[in-house]
C-alpha positions in Angstrom: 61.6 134.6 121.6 59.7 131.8 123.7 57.0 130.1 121.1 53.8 131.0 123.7 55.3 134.8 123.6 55.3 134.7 119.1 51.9 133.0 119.5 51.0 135.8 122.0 52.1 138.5 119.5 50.0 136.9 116.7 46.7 136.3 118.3 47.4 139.7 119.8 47.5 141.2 115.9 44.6 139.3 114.4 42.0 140.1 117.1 43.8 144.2 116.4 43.4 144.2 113.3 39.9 142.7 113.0 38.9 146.2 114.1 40.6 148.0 110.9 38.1 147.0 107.7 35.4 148.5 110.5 37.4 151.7 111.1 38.4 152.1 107.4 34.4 151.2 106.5 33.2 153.4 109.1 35.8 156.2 107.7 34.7 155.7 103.8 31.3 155.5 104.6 31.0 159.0 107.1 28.6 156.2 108.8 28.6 154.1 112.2 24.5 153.1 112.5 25.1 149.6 112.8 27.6 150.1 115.6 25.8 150.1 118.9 27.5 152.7 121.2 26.8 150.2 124.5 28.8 147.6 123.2 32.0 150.2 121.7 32.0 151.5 125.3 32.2 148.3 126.8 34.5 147.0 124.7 36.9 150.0 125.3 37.1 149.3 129.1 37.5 145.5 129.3 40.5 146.7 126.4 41.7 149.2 129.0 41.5 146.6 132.1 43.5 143.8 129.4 46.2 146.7 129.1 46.4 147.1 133.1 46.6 143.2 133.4 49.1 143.4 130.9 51.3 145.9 132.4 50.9 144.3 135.9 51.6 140.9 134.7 54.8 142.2 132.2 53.1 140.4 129.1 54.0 142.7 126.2 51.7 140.7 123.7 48.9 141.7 125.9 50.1 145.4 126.1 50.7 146.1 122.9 47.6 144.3 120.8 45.4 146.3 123.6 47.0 149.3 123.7 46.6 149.8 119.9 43.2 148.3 120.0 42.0 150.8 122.0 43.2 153.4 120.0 40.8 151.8 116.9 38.0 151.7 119.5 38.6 155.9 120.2 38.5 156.1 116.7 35.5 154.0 115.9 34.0 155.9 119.6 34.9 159.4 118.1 33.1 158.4 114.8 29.8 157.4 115.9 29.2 160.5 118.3 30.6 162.5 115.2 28.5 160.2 112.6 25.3 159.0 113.9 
């Protein structure tokens, strides 16, 4: 594996899992107040454009940290309409 390919798979995992403690937190807690719906929304489509550039460009770093991210953002999206 190329070095910028390994560095693109572990900046592609910290900036994923970043969103965990705030899922697991949100989870625990039944609570998402200080999460401000604009900003998840946002968020969850420039995640979803990074995963088209991804696929266009063939960069599976970029495909796979922003595929998975934006399945944390549906989670963290699906908690705060379900726990203001």
């Amino acid at each position: 594996m190329d070095t910028i390919v390994l560095v693109g798979y572990v900046a592609g995992a910290l900036t994923t899992l970043s969103f965990v403690p705030q899922v697991i937190r949100a989870w625990k807690l039944k609570e998402t107040r200080d999460l401000s719906l604009a900003m998840l929304i946002l968020f969850a489509l420039g995640v979803l454009l990074w995963t088209l550039y991804g696929i266009w460009t063939g960069s599976m770093p970029v495909i796979a940290a922003n595929m998975i991210t934006f399945v944390l953002i549906l989670v963290l999206l699906w908690m705060k309409i379900k726990y203001p």
